[in-house]
N, C-alpha and C positions, 0 to 999 in steps of 0.2 A: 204565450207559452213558448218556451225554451225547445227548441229541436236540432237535436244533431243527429247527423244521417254519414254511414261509412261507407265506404266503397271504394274496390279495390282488389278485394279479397279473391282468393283462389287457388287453382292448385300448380305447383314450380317443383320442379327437379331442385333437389338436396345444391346448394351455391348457387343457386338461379337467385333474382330480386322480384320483387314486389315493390311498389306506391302505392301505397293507404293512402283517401281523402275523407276528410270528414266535413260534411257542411255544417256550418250554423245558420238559425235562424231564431228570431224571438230575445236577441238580448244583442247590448255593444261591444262586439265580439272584440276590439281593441281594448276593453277594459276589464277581461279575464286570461288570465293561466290557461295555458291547455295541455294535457296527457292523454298519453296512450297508455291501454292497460290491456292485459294480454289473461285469459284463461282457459284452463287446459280441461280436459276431461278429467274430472275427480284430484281436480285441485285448487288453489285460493285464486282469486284474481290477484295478479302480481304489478307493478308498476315498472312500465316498459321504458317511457321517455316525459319529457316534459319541455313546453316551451313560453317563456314570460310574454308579456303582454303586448308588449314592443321587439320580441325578438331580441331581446340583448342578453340572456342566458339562455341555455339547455344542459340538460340535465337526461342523466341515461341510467339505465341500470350495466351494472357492472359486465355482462355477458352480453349485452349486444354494441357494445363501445366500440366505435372504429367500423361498426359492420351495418348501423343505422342513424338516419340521420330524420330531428325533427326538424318542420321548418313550418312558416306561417303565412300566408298572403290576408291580409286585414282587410285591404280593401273591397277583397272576393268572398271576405266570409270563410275561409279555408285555412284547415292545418294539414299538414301531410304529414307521414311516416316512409321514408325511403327506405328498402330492406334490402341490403344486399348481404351476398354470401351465406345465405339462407341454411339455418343448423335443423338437426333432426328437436332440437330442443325450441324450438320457435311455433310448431303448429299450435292452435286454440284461435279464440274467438278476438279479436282482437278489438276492443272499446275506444272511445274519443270521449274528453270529459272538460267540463270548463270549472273551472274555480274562481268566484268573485274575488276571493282575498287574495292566495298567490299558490303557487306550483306546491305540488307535495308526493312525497313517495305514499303516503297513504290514500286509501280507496274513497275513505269518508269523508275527506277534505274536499272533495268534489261533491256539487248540486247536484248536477247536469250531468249524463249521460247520454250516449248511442245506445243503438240495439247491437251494434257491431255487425263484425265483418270478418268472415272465415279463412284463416289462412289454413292451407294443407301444403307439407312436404313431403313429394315422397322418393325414395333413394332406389 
């Protein structure tokens, strides 16, 4: 059984930072894609970041570039989400998701999901 667990989450003054971890467990975690995906209250799940298998690309959404960074430690099981400079447009539930094939800005292209992990800003 496939499990990813987040944490991290919590509440930051508006440009404060956050490190999101997500654990895996139940599959070779070197040989999936991993994303972050972020949702809001009464909105879609939107795709936040992404990072290849061996760490040799990432992939961001356009509004958090230059202000988060993913990254992966393979050996540990672990992808993080580094968040800094923290915008009023960043709170929601924030997910970890693995994809056997490869990275995607789509929600579906992922198996595997968290239960996520709460970020709150407040200004």
């Amino acid at each position: 059984q496939v499990q990813l667990v987040e944490s991290g989450g919590g509440l930051v003054q508006a440009g404060g930072s956050l490190r999101l971890s997500c654990a895996a467990s139940g599959l070779t975690f070197s040989s999936v894609a991993m994303g972050w995906f972020r949702q809001a209250p009464g909105k879609e799940r939107e795709f936040v970041a992404a990072i290849s298998r061996r760490s040799q690309s990432t992939y961001y959404k356009d509004s958090v570039k230059g202000r988060f960074t993913i990254s992966r430690d393979n050996p540990k099981n672990m992808v993080y989400l580094q968040m800094n400079s923290l915008k009023p447009e960043d709170p929601a539930i924030y997910f970890c998701a693995a994809s056997r094939t490869s990275w995607s800005v789509v929600a579906a292209s992922y198996a595997s999901w968290g239960q996520g992990t709460q970020v709150t800003v407040s200004s």
